[in-house]
N, C-alpha and C positions, 0 to 999 in steps of 0.2 A: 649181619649178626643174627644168629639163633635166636626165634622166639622168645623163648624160654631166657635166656641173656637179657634179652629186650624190656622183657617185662619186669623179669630183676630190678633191672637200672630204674624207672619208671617207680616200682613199689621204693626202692631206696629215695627216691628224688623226694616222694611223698612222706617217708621217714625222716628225713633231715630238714626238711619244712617246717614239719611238725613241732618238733625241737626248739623250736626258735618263735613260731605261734603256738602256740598251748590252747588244747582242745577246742581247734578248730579244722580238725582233718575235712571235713562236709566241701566245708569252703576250700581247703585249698586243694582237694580232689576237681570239683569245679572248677576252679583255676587255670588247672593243667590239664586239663579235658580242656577248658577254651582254646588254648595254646596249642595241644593236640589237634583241634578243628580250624588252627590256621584262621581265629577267632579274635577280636580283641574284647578285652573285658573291662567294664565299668563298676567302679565298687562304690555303694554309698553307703557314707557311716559319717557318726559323729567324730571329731578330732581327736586322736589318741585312742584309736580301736587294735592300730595295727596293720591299715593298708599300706603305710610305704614299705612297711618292714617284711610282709609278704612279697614283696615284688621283688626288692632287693634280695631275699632269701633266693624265691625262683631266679632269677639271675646266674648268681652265686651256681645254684647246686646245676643249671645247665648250659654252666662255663659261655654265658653271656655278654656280650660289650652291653652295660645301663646306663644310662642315664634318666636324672631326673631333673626335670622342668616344672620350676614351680610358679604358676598361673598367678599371676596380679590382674589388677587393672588397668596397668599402662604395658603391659608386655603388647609386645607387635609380633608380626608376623615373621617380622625381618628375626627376630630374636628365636624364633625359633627354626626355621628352616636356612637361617644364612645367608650372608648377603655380599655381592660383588664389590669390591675395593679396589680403588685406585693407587698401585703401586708406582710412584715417581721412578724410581729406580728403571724398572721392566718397560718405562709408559703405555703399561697395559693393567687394564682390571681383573684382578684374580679373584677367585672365590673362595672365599670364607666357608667353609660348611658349616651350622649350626648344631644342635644337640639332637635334633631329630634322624639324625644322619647315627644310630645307634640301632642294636638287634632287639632290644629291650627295655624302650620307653616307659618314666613312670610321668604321666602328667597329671602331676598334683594340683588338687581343688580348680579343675578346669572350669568348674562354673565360677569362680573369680575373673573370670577375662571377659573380657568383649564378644561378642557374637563374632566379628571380624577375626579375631586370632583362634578363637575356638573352632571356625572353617577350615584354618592353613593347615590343620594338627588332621582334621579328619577328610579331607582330600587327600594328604599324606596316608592315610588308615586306607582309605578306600581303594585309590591306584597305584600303592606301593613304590611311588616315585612323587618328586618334586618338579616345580620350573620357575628357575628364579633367572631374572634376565633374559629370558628369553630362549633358556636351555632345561633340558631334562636331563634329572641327574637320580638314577635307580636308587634306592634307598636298602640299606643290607638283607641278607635274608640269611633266617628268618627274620622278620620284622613283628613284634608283637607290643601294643599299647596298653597298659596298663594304666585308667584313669581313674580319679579318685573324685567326690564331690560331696558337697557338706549338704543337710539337707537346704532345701530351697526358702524355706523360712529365716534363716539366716539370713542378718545382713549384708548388704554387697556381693551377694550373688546376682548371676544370669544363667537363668534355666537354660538345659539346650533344648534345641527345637526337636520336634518327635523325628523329622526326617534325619539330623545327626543323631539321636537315641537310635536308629534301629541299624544304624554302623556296625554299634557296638552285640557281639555275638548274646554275653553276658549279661545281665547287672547282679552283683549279688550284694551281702550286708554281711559284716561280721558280727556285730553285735558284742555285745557282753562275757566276756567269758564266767564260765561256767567258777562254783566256789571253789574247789578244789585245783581247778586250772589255775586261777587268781591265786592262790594261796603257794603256787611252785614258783610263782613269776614274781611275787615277794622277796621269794626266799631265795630265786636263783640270781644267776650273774647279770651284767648288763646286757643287754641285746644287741647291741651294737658292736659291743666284745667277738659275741657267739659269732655274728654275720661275718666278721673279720676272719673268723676262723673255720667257715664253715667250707669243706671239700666240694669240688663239682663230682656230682654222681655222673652224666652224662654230657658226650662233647654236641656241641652244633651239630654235629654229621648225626648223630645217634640221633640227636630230636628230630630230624627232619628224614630219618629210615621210617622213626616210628608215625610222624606224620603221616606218611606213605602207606602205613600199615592199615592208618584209620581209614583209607577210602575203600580198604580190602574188606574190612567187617561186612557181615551178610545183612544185608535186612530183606527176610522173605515178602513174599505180599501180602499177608493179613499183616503183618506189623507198617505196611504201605498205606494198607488199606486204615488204619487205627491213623495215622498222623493224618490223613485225607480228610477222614473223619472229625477229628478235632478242627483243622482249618476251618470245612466247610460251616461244622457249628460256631464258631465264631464271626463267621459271616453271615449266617441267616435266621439263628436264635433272635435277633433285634435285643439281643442282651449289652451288646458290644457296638462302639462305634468301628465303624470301617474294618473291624473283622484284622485277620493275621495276613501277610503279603505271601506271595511265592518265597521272598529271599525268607521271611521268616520259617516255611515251611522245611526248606533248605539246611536253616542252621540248625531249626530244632535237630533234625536226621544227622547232621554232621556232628550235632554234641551227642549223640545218645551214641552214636557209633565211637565216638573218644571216649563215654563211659565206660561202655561193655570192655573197649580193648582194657582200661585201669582197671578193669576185672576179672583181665584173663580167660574174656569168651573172644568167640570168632563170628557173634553172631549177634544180633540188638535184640531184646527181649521189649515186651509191654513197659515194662517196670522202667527200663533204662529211660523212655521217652520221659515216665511220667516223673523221674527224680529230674529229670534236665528241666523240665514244661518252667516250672517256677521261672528258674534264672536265664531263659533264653527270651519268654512269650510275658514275663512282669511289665516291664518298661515297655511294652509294643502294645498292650489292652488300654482302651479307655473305657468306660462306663457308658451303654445308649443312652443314657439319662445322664442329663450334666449336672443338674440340679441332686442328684444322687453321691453321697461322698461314700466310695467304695473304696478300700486298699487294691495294690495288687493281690496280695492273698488271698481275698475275698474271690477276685474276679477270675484268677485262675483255678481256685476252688470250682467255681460255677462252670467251666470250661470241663476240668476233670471230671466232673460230677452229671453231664452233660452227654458224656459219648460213654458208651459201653467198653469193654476190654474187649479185644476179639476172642473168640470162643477155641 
């Protein structure tokens, strides 16, 4: 597909999202830039913001098998990846596949489960296969996870560990919409309606051209040199515990290259890294001071604020 075709599809995919979350393009540009980067994404928000109805919209608009798994406290593992049964008839055990066996996973209020099932879903994330019984069974592709989590003050949660937090490409927040967005979503149809109705903008084959497309974007070597940069100060400012990993150095470059392309360059700029830094590098900073209660914002603030632009 021609470029110019490509990014069509892509600006449309981001138009009919739109439509259905009201004034929230930020986020769901982010979204699809994660998705883009062959990324999974974690969204934390209070109940009733609009994370499932994001997910299920992406779906929809690029003609996605979803499902959604929704995280209790007694869900097992079996419940979600599937499990081998004994057929009398056959007398052989056949497999069941489970809900994770989809292109686009929403697993809602994951921190509701067990540390134990919260594993089976993000070794599924990380090897893009399963093994149940004793066998390996590839999991669809594209494969993208969309997780949702209520803040950790809530009752009957289980934080996840930092080593599953930095699975996830993303975390972002919807937040509140805005009054004028609030006052369309009154007055318009039901959302659940719209999602029934909404057209896929692009097929599986299209999202996975343009994935391809994302590895193509340029990033010269002073834009190398700028993300080298920010790593390194997070590792030796003593502002930060344990500083940003390789893989994070990684995703950051891999999301700011899925920005540029939503933007219709060939090539990552300054600016692209520093709009992605929030939602890739939030969930992966801690404070050198523990005793110190910093936000992420706070902490990426001091990152940004930290390294120079390159000249």
């Amino acid at each position: 597909m021609p470029v110019s075709a490509l990014e069509e599809r892509l600006d449309l995919t981001i138009q009919q999202v739109g439509s259905t979350i009201l004034g929230k393009e930020r986020a769901i540009r982010l979204a699809l830039a994660c998705l883009l980067a062959r990324g999974h994404l974690l969204i934390e928000d209070l109940p009733g913001m609009g994370k499932t109805t994001l997910a299920h919209a992406l779906a929809r608009c690029l003609g996605l098998h979803y499902q959604r798994i929704q995280f209790t406290s007694d869900l097992l593992p079996a419940d979600i990846l599937g499990a081998a049964v004994y057929e009398r008839q056959r007398e052989t055990f056949v497999f069941h596949p489970g809900p994770i066996f989809a292109q686009l996973i929403l697993a809602d209020e994951i921190n509701r489960a067990t540390p134990k099932t919260q594993s089976a879903l993000l070794e599924a994330m990380e090897e893009g296969q399963v093994t149940v019984e004793g066998e390996t069974r590839a999991l669809p592709a594209p494969f993208f996870v969309i997780a949702t989590q209520n803040p950790t003050y809530q009752i009957g949660t289980f934080p996840l560990p930092e080593s599953q937090l930095d699975r996830f490409l993303m975390r972002i927040e919807l937040g509140y919409p805005d009054a004028r967005a609030e006052r369309l979503l009154l007055e318009g149809e039901d959302r659940r309606e719209m999602l029934a109705r909404l057209p896929a903008s692009m097929t599986p084959e299209q999202l996975h051209e343009a994935q391809g497309r994302v590895a193509g974007i340029h990033a010269a070597p002073p834009l190398l040199d700028y993300v080298q940069a920010l790593l390194a100060f997070s590792r030796q400012s003593g502002r930060f515990r344990g500083g940003l990993s390789p893989r994070a150095g990684l995703a950051l470059l891999r999301a700011a290259r899925a920005w540029a392309l939503l933007h219709r360059r060939d090539h990552v700029l300054p600016e692209d890294v520093q709009v992605v830094l929030p939602a890739v590098v939030g969930h992966r900073l801690h404070p050198g001071d523990e005793g110190l209660e910093q936000s992420s914002t706070d902490l990426v603030g001091q990152l940004l604020n930290g390294v120079a632009l390159p000249a």
